[in-house]
Legacy VTK file of the C-alpha trace (Angstrom):
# vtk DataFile Version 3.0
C-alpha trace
ASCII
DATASET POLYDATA
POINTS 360 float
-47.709 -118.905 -55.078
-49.257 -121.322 -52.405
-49.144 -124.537 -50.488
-49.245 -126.790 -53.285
-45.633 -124.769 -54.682
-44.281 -123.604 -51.524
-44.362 -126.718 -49.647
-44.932 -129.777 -52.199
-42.631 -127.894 -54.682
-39.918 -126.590 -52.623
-39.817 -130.242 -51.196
-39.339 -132.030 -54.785
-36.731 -128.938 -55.964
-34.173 -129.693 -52.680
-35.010 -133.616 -53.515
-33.895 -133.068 -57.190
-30.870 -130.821 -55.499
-29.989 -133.990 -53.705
-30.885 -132.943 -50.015
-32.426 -135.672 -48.179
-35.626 -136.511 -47.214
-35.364 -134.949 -43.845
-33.006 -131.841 -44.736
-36.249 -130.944 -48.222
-38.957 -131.531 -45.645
-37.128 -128.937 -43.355
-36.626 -126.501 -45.760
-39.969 -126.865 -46.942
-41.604 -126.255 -43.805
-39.959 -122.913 -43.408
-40.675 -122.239 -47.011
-44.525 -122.858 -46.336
-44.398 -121.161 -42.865
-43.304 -117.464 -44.322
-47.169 -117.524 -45.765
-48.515 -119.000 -42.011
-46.536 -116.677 -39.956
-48.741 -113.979 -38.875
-49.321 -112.182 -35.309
-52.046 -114.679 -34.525
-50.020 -117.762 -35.458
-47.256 -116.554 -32.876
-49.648 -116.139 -30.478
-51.075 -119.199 -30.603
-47.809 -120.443 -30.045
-47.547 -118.467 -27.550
-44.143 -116.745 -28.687
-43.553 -113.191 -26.484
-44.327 -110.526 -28.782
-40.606 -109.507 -28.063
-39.614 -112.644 -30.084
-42.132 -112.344 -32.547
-40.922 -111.770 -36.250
-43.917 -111.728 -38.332
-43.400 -113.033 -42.046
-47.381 -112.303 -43.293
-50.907 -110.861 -42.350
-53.957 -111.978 -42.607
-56.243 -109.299 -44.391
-58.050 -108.738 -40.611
-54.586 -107.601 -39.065
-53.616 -105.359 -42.354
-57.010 -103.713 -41.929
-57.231 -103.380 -38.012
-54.724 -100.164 -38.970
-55.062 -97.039 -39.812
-54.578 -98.254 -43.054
-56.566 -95.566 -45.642
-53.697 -92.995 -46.085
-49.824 -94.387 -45.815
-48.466 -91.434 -48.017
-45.856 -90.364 -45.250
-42.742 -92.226 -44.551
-43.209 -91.776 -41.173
-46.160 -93.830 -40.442
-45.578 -96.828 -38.142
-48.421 -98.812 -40.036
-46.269 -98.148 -43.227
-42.834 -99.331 -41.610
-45.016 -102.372 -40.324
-46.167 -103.369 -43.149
-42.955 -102.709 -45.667
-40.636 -104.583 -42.891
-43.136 -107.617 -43.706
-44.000 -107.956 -47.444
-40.575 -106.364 -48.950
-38.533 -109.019 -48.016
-40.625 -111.717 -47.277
-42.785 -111.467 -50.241
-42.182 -108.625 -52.537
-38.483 -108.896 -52.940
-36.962 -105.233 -54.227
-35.558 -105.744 -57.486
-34.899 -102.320 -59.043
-32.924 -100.387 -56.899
-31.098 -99.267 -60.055
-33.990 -98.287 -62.188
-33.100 -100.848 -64.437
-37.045 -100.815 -65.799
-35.434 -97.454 -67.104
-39.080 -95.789 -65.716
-38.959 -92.001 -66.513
-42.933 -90.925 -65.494
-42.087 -87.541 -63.479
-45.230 -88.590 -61.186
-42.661 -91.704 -60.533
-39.739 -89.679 -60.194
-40.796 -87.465 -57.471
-39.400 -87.459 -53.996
-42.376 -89.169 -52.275
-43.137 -91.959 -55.183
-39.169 -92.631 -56.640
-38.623 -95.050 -53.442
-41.212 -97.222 -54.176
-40.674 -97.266 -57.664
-36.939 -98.949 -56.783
-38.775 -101.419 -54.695
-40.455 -102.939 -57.561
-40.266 -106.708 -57.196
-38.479 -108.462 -60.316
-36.763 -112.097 -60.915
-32.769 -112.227 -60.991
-32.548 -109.271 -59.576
-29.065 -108.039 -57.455
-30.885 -108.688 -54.389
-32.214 -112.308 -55.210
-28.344 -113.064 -56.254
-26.992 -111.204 -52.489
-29.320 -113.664 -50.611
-28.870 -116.753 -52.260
-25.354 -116.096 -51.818
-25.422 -115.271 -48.249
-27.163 -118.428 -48.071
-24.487 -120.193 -49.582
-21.290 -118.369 -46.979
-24.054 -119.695 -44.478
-24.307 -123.122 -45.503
-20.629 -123.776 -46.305
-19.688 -122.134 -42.230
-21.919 -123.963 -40.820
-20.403 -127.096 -38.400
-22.966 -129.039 -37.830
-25.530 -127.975 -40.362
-28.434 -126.828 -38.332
-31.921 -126.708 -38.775
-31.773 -122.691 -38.914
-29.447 -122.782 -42.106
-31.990 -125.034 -43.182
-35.214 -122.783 -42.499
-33.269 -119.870 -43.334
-32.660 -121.757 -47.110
-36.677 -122.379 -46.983
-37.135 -119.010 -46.039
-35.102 -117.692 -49.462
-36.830 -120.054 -51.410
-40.218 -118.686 -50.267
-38.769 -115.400 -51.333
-36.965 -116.494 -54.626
-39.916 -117.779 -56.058
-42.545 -115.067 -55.364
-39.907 -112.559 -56.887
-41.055 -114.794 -60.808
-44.732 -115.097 -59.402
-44.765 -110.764 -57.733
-43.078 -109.229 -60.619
-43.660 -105.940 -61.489
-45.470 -105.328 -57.612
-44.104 -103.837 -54.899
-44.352 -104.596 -51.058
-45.852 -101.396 -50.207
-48.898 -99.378 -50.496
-48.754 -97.462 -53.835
-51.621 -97.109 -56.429
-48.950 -95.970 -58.999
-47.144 -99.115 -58.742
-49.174 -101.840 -58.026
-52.153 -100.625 -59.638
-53.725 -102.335 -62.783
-57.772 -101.894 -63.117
-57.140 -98.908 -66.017
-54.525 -100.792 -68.132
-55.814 -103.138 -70.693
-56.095 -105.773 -68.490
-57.224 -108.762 -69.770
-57.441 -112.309 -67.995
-57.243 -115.307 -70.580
-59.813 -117.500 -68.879
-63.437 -117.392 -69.660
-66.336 -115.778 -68.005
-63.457 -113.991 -65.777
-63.111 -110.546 -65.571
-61.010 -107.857 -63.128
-64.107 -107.236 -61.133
-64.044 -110.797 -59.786
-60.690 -110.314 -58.062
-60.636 -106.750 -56.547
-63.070 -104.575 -54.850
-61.522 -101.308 -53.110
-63.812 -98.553 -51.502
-64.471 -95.312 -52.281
-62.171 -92.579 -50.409
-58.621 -94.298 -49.959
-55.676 -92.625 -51.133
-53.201 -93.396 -53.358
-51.167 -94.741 -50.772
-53.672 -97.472 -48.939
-53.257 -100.782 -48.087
-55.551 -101.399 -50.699
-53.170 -100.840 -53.235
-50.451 -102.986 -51.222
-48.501 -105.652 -53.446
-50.639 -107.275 -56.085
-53.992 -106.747 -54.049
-55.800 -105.069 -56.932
-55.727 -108.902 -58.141
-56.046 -110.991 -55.443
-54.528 -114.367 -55.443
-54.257 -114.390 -59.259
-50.639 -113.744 -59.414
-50.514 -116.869 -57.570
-52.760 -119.240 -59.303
-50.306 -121.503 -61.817
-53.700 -122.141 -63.944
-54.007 -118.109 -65.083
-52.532 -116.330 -67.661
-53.708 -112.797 -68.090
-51.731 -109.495 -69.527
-51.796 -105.933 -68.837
-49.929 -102.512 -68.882
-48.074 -101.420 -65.734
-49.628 -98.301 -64.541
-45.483 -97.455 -63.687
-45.199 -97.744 -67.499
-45.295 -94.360 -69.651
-44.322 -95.891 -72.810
-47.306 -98.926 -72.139
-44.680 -101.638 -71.288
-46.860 -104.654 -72.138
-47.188 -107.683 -69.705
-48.137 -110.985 -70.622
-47.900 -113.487 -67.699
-48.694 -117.434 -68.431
-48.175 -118.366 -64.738
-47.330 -122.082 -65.289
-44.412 -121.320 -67.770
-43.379 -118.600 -64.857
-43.686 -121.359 -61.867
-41.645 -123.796 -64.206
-38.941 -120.606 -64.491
-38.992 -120.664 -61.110
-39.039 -124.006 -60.207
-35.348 -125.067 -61.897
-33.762 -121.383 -60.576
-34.823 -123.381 -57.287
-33.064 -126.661 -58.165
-30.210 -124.244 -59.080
-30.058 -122.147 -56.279
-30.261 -125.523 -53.792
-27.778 -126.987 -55.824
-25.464 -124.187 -55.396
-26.405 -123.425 -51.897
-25.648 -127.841 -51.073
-21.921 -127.715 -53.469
-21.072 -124.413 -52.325
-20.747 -123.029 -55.517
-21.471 -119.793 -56.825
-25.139 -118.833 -57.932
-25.716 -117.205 -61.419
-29.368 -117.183 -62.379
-30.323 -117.272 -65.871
-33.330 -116.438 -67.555
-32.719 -119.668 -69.562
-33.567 -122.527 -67.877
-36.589 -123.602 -69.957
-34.103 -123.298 -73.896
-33.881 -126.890 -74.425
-30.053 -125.634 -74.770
-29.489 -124.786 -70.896
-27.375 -127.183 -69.670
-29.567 -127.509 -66.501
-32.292 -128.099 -68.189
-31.019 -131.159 -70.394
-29.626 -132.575 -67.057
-33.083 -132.718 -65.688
-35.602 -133.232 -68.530
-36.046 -137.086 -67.951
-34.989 -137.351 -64.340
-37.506 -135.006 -63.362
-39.932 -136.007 -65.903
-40.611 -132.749 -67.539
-44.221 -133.170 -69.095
-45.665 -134.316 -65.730
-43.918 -131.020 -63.960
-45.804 -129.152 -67.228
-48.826 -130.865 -65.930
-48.871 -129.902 -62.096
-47.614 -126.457 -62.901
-51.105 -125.933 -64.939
-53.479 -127.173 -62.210
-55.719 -125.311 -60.307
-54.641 -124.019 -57.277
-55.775 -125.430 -53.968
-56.079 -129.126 -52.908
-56.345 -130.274 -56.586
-52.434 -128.422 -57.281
-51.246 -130.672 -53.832
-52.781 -133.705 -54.830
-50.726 -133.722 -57.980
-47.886 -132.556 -56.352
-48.111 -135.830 -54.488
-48.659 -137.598 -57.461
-45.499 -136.356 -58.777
-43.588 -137.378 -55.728
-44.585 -141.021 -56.358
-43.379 -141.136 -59.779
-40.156 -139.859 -58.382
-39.883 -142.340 -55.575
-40.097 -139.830 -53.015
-41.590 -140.583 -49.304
-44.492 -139.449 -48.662
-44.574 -136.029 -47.523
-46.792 -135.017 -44.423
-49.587 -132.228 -44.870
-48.139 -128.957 -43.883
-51.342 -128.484 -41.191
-50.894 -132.029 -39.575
-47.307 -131.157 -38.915
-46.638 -131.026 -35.131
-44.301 -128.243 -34.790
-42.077 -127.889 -31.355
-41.259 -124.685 -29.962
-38.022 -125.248 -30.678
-38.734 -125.507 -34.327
-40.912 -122.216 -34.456
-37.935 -120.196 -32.537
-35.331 -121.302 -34.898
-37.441 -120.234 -38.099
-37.787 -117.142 -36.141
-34.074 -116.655 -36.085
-33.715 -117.236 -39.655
-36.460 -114.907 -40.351
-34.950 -112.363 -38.439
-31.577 -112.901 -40.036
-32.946 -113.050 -43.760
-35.052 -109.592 -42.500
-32.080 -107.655 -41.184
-29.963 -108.489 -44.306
-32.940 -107.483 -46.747
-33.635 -103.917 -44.502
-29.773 -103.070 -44.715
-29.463 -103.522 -48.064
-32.493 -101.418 -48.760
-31.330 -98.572 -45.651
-27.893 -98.234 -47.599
-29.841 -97.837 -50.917
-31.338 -95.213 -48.858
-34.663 -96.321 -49.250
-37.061 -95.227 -46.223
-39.526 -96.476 -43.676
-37.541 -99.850 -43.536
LINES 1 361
360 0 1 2 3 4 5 6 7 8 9 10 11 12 13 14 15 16 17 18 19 20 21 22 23 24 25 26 27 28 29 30 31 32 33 34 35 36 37 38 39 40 41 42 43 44 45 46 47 48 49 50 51 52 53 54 55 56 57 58 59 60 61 62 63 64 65 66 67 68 69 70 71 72 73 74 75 76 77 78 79 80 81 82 83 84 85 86 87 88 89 90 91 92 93 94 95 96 97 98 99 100 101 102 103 104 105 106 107 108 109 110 111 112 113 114 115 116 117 118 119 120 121 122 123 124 125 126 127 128 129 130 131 132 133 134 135 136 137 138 139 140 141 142 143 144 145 146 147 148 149 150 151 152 153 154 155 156 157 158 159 160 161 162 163 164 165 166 167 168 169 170 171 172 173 174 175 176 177 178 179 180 181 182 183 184 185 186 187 188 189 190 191 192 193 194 195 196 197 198 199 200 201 202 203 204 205 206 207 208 209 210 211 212 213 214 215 216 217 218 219 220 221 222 223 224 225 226 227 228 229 230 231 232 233 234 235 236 237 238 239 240 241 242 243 244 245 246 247 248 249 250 251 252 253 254 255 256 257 258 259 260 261 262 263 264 265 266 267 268 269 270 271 272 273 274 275 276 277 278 279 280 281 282 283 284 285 286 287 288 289 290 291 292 293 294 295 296 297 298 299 300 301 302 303 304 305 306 307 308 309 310 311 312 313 314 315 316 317 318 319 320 321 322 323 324 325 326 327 328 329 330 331 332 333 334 335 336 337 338 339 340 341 342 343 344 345 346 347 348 349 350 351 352 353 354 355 356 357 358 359
């Protein structure tokens, strides 16, 4: 996902949650900010490196590493870069081997790690964090703006675990490949070719094959659909992913999870928000005016996907909410999403070092 979801989106789902204007444009922020928050970022704003908790890379600071061959647990690049896209991006979701995965090239001591790490939806570890979120929320006298980034932070991560399923947020060509697997985008004159290009003479274990880089930004694009077959999949587990029905999934589990996180109340996700039955979704079908949501959720990516985001936010008698890169963002502000970023990182990495899952 992008701007136009992470920002505009997050914004209207805390709205709908009834946060106010000032508490949804906080929490988007911080949602947004996960995807700005690289090494150069922080050091424009000139945060000491000892400070510095760095929720993304650019492709230039992935690649300024030794970044061919990760195959040992012991690399510092590989710690680096699983510290940063497992729990900021790639959320582990199969600790118990729920995908029931029985390849014996997966179930080997070097690649059964990374196979736990896949990234899926409603997983234990999405309900631990929203929950956390919620002890936070309900302790917290006054409410401060870090419970508030931290809550943008788990959005961020709640709603790449629908839009990163079935990746994982570390190097690993038998995971996160998908060039040899019936893939098949559902968009004309498109093909795999225009979305990955990896060199000759990297292992199985480069950065090239880190989270869903084999497809570039198409995982993230709510105009796509395309289907393939995991190459984690012996028994050719098929995939079919329409990403604006997947956005809309995780659009209400937002609403949901705000709600919760706002009442105090416990979180259960569901994986049926979009039944006309749910009971969520009949509360919200005309308040949030359902076939315009349809609408957005289908546009291209980019500046067209924010201007109807915008659009949206009229119909719903919203403010107006100010572009994400005309923000001016104190010190004070970046410090206290650094907090929460190092608070929703620690919980994420001790959850996974009980699981005993290395490099993390």
């Amino acid at each position: 996902m992008n701007l136009d979801f992470h920002y505009y989106g997050t914004y209207c789902a805390a709205r709908i949650a009834e946060f106010s204007h000032e508490q949804a444009e906080k929490i988007a922020w911080a949602a947004q900010t996960v995807d700005e928050c690289t090494e150069d970022y922080l050091n424009a704003a000139k945060i000491p490196a000892a400070n510095q908790i760095i929720t993304c890379e650019t492709n230039t600071e992935i690649f300024k590493d030794n970044i061919y061959d990760l195959s040992s647990f012991n690399s510092e690049t590989l710690l680096k870069l699983r510290k940063i896209w497992m729990p900021f991006h790639f959320l582990p979701g199969n600790l118990d081997n729920h995908l029931n995965i029985k390849d014996p090239v997966l179930m080997n001591k070097r690649n059964y790690p990374d196979l736990q790490c896949i990234c899926t939806h409603n997983s234990t570890m999405v309900s631990k964090i929203i929950s956390d979120t919620i002890n936070k929320f309900a302790s917290a006298n006054p409410l401060s703006d870090k419970i508030l980034y931290l809550t943008g932070i788990r959005m961020h991560v709640l709603a790449d675990t629908f839009a990163h399923e079935f990746f994982a947020g570390t190097p690993s060509y038998f995971i996160n490949d998908v060039g040899n697997s019936g893939f098949k985008i559902h968009k004309k004159d498109t093909s795999l070719s225009d979305y990955v290009s990896t060199p000759a003479g990297v292992s199985n274990y480069s950065a090239f094959c880190l989270g869903h880089g084999r497809l570039g930004h198409l995982p993230d694009d709510g105009s796509m659909s395309y289907e393939y077959h995991p190459h984690w999949s012996m028994e050719g587990y098929h995939v079919i992913r329409c990403n604006a029905e997947i956005f809309a999934q995780a659009f209400y589990e937002m609403i949901d999870a705000l709600k919760c996180i706002k009442s105090h109340a416990s979180f259960e996700p569901a994986d049926t928000y979009l039944d006309g039955e749910n009971a969520l979704f009949q509360e919200l079908k005309n308040p949030i005016k359902w076939d315009n949501l349809k609408d957005i959720l289908k546009s291209k990516t980019g500046d067209e996907a924010c201007r109807a985001w915008c659009q949206y936010m009229k119909k719903m008698d919203f403010p107006d909410l100010q572009n994400y890169y005309k923000k001016q963002v104190s010190p004070t502000a970046i410090n206290d999403f650094l907090d929460a970023a190092r608070a929703h990182q620690d919980m994420v990495c001790a959850e996974l070092q009980a699981a005993d899952i290395p490099a993390i």
